[in-house]
C-alpha atoms as one frame of an Amber mdcrd trajectory, in Angstrom:
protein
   0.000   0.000   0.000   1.691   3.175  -1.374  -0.192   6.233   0.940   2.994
   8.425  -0.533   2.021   7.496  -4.210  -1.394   8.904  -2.851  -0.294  11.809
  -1.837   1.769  12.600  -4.720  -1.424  12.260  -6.875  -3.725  14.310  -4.663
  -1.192  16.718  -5.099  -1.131  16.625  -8.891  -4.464  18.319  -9.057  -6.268
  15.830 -11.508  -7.462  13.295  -9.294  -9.178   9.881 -10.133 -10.160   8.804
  -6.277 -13.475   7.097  -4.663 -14.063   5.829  -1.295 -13.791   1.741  -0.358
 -15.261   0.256   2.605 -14.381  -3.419   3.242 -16.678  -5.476   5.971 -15.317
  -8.525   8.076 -17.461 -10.562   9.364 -16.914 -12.440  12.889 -17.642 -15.672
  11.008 -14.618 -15.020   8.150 -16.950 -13.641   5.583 -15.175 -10.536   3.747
 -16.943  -8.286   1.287 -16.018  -5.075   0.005 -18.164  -1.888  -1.695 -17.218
   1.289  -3.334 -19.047   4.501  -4.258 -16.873   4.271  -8.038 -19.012   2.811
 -11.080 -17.136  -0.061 -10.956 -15.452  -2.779  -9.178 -12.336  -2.820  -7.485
  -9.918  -5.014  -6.003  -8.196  -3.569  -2.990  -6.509  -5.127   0.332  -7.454
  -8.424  -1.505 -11.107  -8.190  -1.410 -13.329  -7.777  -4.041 -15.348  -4.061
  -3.669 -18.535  -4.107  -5.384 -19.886  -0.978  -6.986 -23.201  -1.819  -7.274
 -24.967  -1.774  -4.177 -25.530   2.027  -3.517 -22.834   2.034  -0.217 -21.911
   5.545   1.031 -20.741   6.915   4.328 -21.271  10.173   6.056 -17.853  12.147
   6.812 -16.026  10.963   9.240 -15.412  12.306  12.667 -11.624  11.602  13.808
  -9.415  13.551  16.473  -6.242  13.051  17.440  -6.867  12.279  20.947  -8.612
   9.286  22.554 -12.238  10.440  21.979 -14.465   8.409  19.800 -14.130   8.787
  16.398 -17.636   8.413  14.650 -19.268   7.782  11.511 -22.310   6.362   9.123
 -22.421   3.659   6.445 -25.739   3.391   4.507 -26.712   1.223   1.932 -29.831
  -0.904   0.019 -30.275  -4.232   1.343 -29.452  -6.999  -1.401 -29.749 -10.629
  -1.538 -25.645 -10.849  -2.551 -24.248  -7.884  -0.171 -25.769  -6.982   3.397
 -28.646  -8.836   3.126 -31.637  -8.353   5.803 -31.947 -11.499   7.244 -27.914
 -11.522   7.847 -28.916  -8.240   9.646 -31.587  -9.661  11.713 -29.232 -13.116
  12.383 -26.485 -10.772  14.020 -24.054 -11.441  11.355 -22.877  -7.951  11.151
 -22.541  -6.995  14.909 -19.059  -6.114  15.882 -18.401  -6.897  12.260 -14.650
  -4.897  11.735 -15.079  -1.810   8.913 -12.220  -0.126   7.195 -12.569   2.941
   5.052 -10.141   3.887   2.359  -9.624   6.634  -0.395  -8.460   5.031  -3.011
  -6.868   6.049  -6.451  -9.257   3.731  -8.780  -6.747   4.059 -11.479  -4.145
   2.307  -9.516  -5.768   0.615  -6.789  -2.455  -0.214  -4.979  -2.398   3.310
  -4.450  -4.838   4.019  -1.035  -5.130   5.254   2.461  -6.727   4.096   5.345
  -9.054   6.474   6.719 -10.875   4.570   9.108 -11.155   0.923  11.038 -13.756
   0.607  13.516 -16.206  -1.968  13.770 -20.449  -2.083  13.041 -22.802  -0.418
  16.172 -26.593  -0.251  16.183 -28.021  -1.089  12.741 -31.380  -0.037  11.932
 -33.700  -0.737   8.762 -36.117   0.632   6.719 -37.473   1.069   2.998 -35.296
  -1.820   1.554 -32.442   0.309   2.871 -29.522  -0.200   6.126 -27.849   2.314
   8.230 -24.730   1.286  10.220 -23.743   3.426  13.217 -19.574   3.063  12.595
 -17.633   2.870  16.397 -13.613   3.852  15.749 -11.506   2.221  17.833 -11.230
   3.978  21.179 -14.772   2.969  20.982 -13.621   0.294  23.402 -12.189   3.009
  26.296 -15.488   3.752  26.952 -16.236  -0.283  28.294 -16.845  -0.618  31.916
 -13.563  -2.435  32.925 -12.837  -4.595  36.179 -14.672  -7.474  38.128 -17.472
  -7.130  40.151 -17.703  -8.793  43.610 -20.638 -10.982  43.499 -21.365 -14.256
  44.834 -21.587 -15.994  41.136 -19.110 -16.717  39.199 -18.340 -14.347  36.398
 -16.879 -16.241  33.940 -18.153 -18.224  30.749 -17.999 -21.920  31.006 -15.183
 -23.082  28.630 -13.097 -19.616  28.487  -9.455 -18.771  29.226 -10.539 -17.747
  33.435 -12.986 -20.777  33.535 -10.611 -23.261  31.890 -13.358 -25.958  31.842
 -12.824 -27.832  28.375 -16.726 -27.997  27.443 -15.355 -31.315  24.820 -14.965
 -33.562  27.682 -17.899 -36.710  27.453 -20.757 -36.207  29.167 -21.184 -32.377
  28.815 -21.890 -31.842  25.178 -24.269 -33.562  23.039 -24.039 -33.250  19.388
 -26.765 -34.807  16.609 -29.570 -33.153  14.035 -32.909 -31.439  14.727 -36.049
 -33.524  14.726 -38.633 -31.221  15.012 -38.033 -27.408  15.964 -40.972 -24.854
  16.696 -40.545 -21.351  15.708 -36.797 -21.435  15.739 -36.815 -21.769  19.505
 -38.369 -24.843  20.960 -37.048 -28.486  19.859 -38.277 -31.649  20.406 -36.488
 -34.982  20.295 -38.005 -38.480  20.339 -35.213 -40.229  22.370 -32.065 -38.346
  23.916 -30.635 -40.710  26.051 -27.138 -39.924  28.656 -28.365 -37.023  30.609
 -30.479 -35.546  32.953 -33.302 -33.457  32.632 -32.233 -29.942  33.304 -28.712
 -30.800  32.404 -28.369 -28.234  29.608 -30.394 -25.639  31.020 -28.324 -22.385
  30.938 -26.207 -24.223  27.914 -25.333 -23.071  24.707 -27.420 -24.638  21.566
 -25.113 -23.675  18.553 -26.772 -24.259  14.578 -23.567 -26.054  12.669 -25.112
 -26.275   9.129 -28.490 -24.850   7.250 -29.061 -21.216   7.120 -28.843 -20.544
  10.946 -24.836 -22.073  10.772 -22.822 -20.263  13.261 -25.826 -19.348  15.442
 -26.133 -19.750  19.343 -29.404 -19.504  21.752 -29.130 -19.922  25.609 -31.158
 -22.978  27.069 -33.660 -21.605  28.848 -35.532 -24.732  29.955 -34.622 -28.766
  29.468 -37.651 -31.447  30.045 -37.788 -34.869  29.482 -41.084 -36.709  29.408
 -40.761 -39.992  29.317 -38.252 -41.003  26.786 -38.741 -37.795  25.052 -36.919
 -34.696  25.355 -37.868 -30.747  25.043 -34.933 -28.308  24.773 -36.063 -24.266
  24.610 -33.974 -21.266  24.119 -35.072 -17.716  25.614 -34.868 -16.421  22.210
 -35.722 -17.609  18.395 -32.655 -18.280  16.469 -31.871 -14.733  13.634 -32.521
 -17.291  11.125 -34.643 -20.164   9.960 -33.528 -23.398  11.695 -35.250 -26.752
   9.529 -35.632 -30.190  10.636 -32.007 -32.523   9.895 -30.442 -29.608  10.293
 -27.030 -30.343  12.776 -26.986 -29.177  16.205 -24.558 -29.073  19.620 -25.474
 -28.210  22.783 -23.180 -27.979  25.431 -23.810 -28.339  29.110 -25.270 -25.334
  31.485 -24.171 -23.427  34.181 -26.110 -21.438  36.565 -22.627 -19.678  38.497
 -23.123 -20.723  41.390 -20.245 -22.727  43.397 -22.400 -25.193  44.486 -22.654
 -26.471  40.358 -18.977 -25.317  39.861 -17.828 -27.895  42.635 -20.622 -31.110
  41.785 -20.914 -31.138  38.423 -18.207 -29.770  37.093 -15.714 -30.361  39.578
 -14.214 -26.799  38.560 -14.028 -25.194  41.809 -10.695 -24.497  42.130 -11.292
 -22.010  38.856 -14.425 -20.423  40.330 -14.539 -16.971  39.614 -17.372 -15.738
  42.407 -16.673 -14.802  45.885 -19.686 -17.046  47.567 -19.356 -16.139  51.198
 -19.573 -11.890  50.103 -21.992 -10.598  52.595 -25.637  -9.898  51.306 -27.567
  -7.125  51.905 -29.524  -8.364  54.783 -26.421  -9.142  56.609 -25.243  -5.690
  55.917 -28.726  -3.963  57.210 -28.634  -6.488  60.433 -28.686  -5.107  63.934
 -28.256  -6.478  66.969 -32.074  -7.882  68.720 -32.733  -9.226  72.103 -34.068
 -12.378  70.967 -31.613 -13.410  68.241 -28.172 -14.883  69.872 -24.793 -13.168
  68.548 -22.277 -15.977  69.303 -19.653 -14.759  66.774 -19.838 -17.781  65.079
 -19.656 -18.246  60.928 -22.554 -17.068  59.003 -21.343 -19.388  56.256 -20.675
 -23.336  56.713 -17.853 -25.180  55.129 -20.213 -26.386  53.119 -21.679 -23.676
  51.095 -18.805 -23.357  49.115
């Protein structure tokens, strides 16, 4: 990338310039758009010209405020497409912004990276709020002392490896209800309310890459229900593959017995609550000075 070569033709007074954006998606998708009347190739990804993409100007300062900006578009079946909107596919998706000499593509400058905000939709058309990247200064940082653990089963600070038999269960959809409630004639090797709390992730059909929260896990009889709190962004059909992966409700108490994790719980279960902190003293209530909390609790 030649931002000198740029320069040098900005500076020649006959310009042949347009604006790029390319889009990458969390899942690996790339795609690319241009306000020229025709494609380009730039940073290795193929800009299309034909999808009516523009951005507002952009907002940038050279200090650690956020730097600001729009993209809008129509909604297409081959580019940002609606339903990929409604799925999530484009949240936190990472945008860069170029001028770029359309001549001689090689020549360009990178005027913005950030990454996709609030998307809203209307008239066949898409507007992306566009969050720079000091964006992420303004997350609350730090831990918060509560009695439940605050990390997600299978990360780096919960270090439970959510592969291990018995706590994932992997096979195809029988029969699925609105993209939220499945039903399964047999599903042996677990309790009922074992997933609850559990991730349900789509791994094929147009819902692939997908994940609901297990809200509630029933058997009846031989039979199983499984429902999420939420409808999957996208349609979910019957053989399409599935894995769920066992739930956790943060306490220490299901830390300790069923996952045998304790020793990475990330809670503080003996905190004191608020009725212990708006206790006083009363004639009939002994104060021994004895634990509030038994070995046992956590």
């Amino acid at each position: 990338m030649s931002g000198a070569a740029l320069y040098a033709h900005l500076e020649s007074g006959a310009t042949t310039v347009c604006r790029v954006w390319t889009v990458h998606r969390r899942d690996g998708t790339a795609m690319g758009f241009t306000d020229h009347d025709r494609d380009l190739l730039v940073d290795g990804v193929h800009c299309r010209a034909d999808t009516g993409m523009t951005a507002r100007t952009l907002q940038q300062t050279t200090g650690l405020s956020v730097d600001n900006s729009e993209a809008m578009g129509a909604l297409s079946d081959t580019a940002i497409t609606e339903a990929g909107l409604l799925a999530g596919r484009f949240d936190g998706a990472e945008v860069r912004a170029f001028l770029v000499n359309w001549a001689t593509p090689e020549e360009r400058i990178e005027q913005f990276r950030g990454s996709f905000g609030e998307v809203t939709r209307s008239g066949g058309a898409f507007k992306a709020e566009l969050r720079g990247l000091s964006e992420a200064l303004n997350r609350p940082q730090g831990f918060a002392y509560q009695p439940g653990c605050s990390a997600v089963l299978g990360d780096a600070r919960c270090r439970f490896a959510t592969d291990t038999p018995g706590y994932f269960a992997a096979g195809l959809v029988e029969k699925v209800d609105d993209g939220r409630v499945f039903d399964f004639a047999t599903f042996p090797g677990f309790d009922e309310r074992w997933f609850e709390h559990g991730r349900f992730e789509i791994l094929s059909g147009q819902a692939v890459g997908l994940v609901g929260v297990v809200k509630n896990d029933r058997l009846n009889g031989g039979a199983r229900r499984i429902e999420l709190w939420q409808s999957m962004g996208a349609p979910v059909a019957v053989g399409d593959s599935f894995r769920m992966v066992a739930g956790c409700n943060k306490t220490a108490a299901t830390c300790r017995t069923k996952f045998a994790n304790f020793l990475n719980f990330r809670g503080f279960p003996h905190i004191p609550g608020e009725d212990w902190l708006a206790s006083y003293p009363v004639p009939d209530r002994p104060s021994t000075g004895g634990a509030r909390v038994s070995a046992t609790d956590g």
